[in-house]
N, C-alpha and C positions, 0 to 999 in steps of 0.2 A: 504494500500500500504506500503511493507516496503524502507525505504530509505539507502541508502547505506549507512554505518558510514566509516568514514575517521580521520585517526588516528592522533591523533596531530605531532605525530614525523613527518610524512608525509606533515602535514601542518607546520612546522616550516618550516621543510626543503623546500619545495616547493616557500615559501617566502624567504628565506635566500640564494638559489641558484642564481634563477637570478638576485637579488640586486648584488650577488659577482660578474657574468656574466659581467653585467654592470661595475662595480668598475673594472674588468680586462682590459674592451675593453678600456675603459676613458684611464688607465693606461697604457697599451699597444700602445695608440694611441699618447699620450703625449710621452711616450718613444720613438715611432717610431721617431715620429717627430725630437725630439732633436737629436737622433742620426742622424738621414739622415741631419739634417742641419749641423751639423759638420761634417760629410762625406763630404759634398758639397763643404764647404772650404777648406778640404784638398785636394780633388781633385781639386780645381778652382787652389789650391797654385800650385800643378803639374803642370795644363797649363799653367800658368803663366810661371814655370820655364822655359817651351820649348821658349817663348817670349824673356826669359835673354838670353837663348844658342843659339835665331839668333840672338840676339842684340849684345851679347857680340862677334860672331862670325864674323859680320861684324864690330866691333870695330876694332877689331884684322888684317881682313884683305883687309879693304875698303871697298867702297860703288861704283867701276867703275863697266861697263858694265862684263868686265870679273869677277870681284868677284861674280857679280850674278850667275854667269854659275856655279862657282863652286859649290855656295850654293845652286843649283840644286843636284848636288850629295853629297854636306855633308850633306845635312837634311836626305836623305835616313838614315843614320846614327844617327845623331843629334835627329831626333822627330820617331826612330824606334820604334815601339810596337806592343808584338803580339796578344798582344787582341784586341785593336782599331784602327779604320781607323785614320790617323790623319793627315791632310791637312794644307799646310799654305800658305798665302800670301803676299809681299812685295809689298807696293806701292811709288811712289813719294806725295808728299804734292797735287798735279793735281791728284792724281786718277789712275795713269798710273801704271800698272802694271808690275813691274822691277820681280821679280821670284815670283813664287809660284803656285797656281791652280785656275785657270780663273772661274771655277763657283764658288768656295768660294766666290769670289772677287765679279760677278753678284749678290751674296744673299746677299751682306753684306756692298755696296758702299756706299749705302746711309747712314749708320751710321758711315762711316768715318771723319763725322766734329768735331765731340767728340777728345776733348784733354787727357782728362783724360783716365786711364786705365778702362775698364767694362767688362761683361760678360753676356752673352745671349743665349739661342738655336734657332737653325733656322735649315731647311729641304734641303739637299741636293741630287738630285738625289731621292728620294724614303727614306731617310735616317735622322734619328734627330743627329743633332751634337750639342755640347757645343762649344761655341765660346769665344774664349779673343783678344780683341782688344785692342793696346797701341800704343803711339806715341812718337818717339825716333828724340832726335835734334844729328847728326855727324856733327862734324868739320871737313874741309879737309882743312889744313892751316890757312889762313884766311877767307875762305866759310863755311857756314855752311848747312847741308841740314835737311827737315825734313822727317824720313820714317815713315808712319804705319802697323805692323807687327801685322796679327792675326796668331792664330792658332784654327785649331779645332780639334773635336775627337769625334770619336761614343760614346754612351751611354752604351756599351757590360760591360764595367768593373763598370759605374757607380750603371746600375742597377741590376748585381749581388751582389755587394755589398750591394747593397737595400734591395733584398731578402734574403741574408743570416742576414743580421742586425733584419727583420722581421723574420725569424725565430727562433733565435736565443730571441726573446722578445719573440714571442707568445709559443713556446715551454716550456720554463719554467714559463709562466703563468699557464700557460695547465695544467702543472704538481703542480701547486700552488693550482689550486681549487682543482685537484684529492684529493689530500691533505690533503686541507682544509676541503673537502666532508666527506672524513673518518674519521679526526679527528673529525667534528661537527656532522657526525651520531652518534658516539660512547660515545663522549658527552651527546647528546638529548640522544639516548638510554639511558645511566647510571642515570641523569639526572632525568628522568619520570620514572625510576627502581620503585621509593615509589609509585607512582599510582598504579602500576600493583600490589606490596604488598597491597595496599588498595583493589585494586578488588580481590584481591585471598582471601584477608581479611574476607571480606564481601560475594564470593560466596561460600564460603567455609563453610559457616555456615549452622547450619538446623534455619527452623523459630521460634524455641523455644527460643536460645539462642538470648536474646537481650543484654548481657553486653558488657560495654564500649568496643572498639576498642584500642588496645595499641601497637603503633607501633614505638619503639624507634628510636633514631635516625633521625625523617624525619625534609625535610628542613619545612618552613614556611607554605608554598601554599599547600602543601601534609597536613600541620598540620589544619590549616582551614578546609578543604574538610572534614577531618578526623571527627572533632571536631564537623562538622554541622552532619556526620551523628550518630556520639554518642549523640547528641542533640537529634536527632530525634528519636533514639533505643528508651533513656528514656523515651519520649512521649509517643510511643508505649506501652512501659513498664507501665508507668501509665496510661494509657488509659487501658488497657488490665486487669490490676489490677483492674479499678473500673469499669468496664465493670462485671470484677467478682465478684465484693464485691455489685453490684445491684442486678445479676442474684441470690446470693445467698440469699440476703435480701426480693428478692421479693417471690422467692419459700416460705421463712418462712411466707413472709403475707397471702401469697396463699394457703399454706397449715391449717392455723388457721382457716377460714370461712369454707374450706369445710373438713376438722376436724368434725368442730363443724356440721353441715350438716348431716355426714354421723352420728356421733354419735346419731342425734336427731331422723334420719330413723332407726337404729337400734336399739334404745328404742322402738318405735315404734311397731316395727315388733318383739319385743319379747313381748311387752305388749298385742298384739292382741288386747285392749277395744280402739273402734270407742270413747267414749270421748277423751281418750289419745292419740289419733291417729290426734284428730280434737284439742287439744292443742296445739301438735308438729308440725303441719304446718306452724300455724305462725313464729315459732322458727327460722324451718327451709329455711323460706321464707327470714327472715331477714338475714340467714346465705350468702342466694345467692345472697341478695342484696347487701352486705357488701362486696362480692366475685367480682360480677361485678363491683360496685364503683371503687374497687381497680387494677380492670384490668383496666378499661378508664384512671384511673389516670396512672398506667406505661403507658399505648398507647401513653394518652397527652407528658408524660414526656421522652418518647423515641423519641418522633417527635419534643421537645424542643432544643433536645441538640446542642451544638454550631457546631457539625461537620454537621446541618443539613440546618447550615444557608443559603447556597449558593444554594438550593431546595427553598426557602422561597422567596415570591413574596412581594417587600415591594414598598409602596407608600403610597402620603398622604393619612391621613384619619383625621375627624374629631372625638376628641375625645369625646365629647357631645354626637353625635350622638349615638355612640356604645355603652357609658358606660348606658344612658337612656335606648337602648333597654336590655341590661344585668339585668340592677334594676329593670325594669319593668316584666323581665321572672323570678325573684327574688322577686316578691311580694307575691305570693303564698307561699313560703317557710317561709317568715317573717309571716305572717298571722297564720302560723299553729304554730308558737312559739309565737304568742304574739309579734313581734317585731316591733317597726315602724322602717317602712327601708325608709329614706329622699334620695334625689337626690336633689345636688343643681349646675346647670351649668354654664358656665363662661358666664359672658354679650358679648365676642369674640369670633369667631370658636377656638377653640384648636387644630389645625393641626399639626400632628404629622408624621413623614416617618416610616408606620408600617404596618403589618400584621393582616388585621383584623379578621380572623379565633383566631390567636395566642393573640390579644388584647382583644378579648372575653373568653377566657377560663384563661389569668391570673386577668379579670374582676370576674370572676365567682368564681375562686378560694380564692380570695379577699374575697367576701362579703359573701360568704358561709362560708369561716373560723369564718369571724366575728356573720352573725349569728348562727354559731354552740356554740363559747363561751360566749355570750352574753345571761344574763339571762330572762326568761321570763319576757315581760311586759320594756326589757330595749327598747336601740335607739342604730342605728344603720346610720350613713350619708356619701352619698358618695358625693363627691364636685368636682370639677374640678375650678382651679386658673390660669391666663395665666400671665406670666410677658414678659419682652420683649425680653428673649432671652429661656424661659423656659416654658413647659405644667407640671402643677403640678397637680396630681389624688391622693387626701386622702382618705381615709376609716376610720371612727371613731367610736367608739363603747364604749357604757360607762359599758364594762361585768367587768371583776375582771382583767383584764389586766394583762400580764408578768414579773416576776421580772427580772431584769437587767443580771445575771446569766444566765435563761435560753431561753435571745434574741440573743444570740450569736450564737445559738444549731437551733432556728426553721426553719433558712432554708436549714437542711440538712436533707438528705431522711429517712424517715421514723421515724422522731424523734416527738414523743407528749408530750405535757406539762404537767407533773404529776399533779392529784388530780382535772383534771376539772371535770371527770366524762364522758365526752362525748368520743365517738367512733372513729377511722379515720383511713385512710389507711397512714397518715404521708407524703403525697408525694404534697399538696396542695400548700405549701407555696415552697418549693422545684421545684414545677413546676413555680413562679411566677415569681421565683430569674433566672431561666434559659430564662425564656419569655422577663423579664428583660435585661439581658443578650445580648439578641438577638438585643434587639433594641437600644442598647448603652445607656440606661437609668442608674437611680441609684436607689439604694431602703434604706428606713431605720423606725424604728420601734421607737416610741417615746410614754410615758406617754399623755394621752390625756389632753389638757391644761386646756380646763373648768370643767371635772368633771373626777371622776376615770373611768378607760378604758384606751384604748390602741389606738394609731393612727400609722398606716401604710401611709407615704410616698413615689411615684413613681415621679422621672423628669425624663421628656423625655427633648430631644431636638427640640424644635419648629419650625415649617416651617414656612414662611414670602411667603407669595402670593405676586408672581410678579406682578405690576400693568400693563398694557396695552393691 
């Protein structure tokens, strides 16, 4: 199934939009806010005013029956406007209604106990009005009276105002994210620019060319990315190298045995004499046994290598057991050279996390080296040691043993120790160091302590059997 890919530019922005969204709406709603609440003062301060121009009107020109009449028709004047309805009411200190508008006065009596000036909405007719109610003491000589004077007003001018103040914020937010959009696309675009030269980098190449990646200028994170894959070009690069540098080693070994093969049949076949015919067989028999030795050996050592680890099935095993059955399919071989081949096992399982296909063939290659250089009539011992955090497999052999110069050399491919005399395809020990390898062990090659010979060292890592 393929999955869609989605571009990071895409995904920044896709994250970074509506967080801004959000940071606008917050912002636009705090703004709203503060302004309409000072909107609301300044208009409360308006009604108000209309409350000083009856109060100050009846200052001016008394509080008798006839002044009310008039201020029947100077409010006409007095609280004119052409946007809002706006209504008012005179009462006595009793409630009694001296001028103004009888349903104001129904919607709003019972908050006439109130001394203090306040402000409130209340529904008139079908209708919401903003209310200001105060309470004024006139002197008439030595009388004094007290009136309460509201006023009201539609919400027509309040809440255009509202709206315009809200658009007025939300519009130039609007145009803050467009903005902000373009500037931060253009941004992330220039931004991720070095990824896109890294992929044009990198596709742009054939598969021959593995050298370094060199792209001046890039920030940090372009420079990592960059860096892990010139890491990894290299690897290729040396992996591919000695990929070639085996292929070519191994054709040379391969071509020697059956060299010598074809040469031994073509003596042969011009000799025409059935005795020389019945010499070169043998010859040639050992040419193809020397030819196949050396194939199994590259087979094993192409199934060793460390890119094959994650195919390899590992669990415990005991090492006793495998290494016994190894020396025991190894007595035959000791026998026909004269060798005594010992096995000596640990008094404890030796449990190791290992592959036992691959723990038999670096077993094999072990004590076959040993008894390949090991002279007739020598010894030959394989032992196994547990300590408490370690399985230790020695091989010991008292032959003529390596000199310190060319222990460094034997475990790489194809390399033989001059002057032992004996044959090899050179991939034995090379195979043990890679089986080694594999199973996180360590190897090392040391003088044998009680007599001359050579002692080869494996630790593993021990397994501890859970109790219960």
């Amino acid at each position: 199934m393929r999955h869609t890919q989605v571009s990071l530019r895409k995904k920044i922005l896709s994250w970074f939009m509506p967080l801004m969204f959000l940071l606008i709406a917050i912002d636009s709603t705090m703004l709203h806010r503060l302004a309409i609440t000072t909107l609301g003062k300044e208009l409360d301060a308006d009604l108000y005013g209309s409350v000083d121009l009856i109060s100050d009107y009846l200052e001016q020109s008394g509080i008798d029956a006839k002044d009310f009449e008039v201020l029947e028709n100077a409010s006409k004047i007095l609280l004119n406007d052409e946007v809002d309805k706006v209504l008012y009411s005179v009462t006595n200190e009793n409630g009694i209604l001296l001028s103004g508008n009888k349903d104001l006065l129904e919607k709003t009596k019972n908050k006439l106990s109130k001394q203090t000036p306040y402000f409130f909405f209340t529904t008139i007719n079908h209708e919401k009005f903003r209310v200001v109610h105060s309470v004024f003491t006139f002197r008439n000589g030595s009388n004094s009276q007290k009136i309460n004077i509201q006023v009201a007003v539609t919400l027509n001018r309040r809440n255009s105002l509202t709206n315009k103040i809200l658009i007025g914020i939300v519009v130039p937010q609007l145009f803050l994210v467009l903005v902000s959009f373009l500037i931060i696309s253009i941004s992330v675009k220039k931004g991720l620019a070095p990824l896109t030269d890294l992929q044009n980098a990198v596709s742009n190449r054939s598969e021959q060319n593995l050298s370094p990646i060199n792209l001046p200028n890039i920030p940090e994170e372009v420079y990592l990315v960059a860096n892990s894959v010139n890491h990894l070009m290299q690897q290729l690069q040396n992996l591919i190298a000695s990929q070639n540098r085996f292929i070519a080693d191994a054709a040379h070994q391969l071509r020697t045995p059956l060299a010598g093969a074809q040469a031994q049949l073509e003596l042969a076949e011009l000799e025409g004499n059935p005795a020389i015919l019945k010499s070169t067989l043998p010859k040639v028999h050992l040419s193809l046994d020397r030819l196949l030795h050396t194939v199994n050996q590259l087979l094993v050592l192409a199934k060793s290598q460390p890119e094959a680890i994650s195919m390899i099935k590992m669990e415990p095993v005991d090492l006793n057991r495998i290494t016994k059955a190894v020396a025991a399919d190894m007595v035959p071989t000791a026998i026909q050279k004269n060798i005594d081949l010992g096995f000596e096992s640990s008094a404890i399982p030796a449990v190791v996390m290992g592959n036992v296909e691959r723990l038999k063939e670096l077993l094999y290659n072990l004590i076959d080296n040993a008894i390949r250089y090991t002279q007739s009539g020598g010894k030959v011992t394989v032992a196994i040691n547990v300590t408490h955090t370690k399985v230790e497999l020695m091989v010991v052999d008292n032959g003529p043993g390596i000199s310190v110069i060319e222990r460094d050399k034997i475990f790489d491919r194809f390399h033989r120790v001059v002057g032992t005399g004996e044959e090899g395809s050179g991939l034995g020990l090379a195979i043990v160091k890679d089986i080694t390898n594999l199973h996180g062990a360590s190897i090392s090659v040391s003088d044998n302590k009680k007599h001359q010979g050579l002692q080869v060292l494996v630790c593993f890592n021990r397994q501890i059997k859970k109790q219960g």
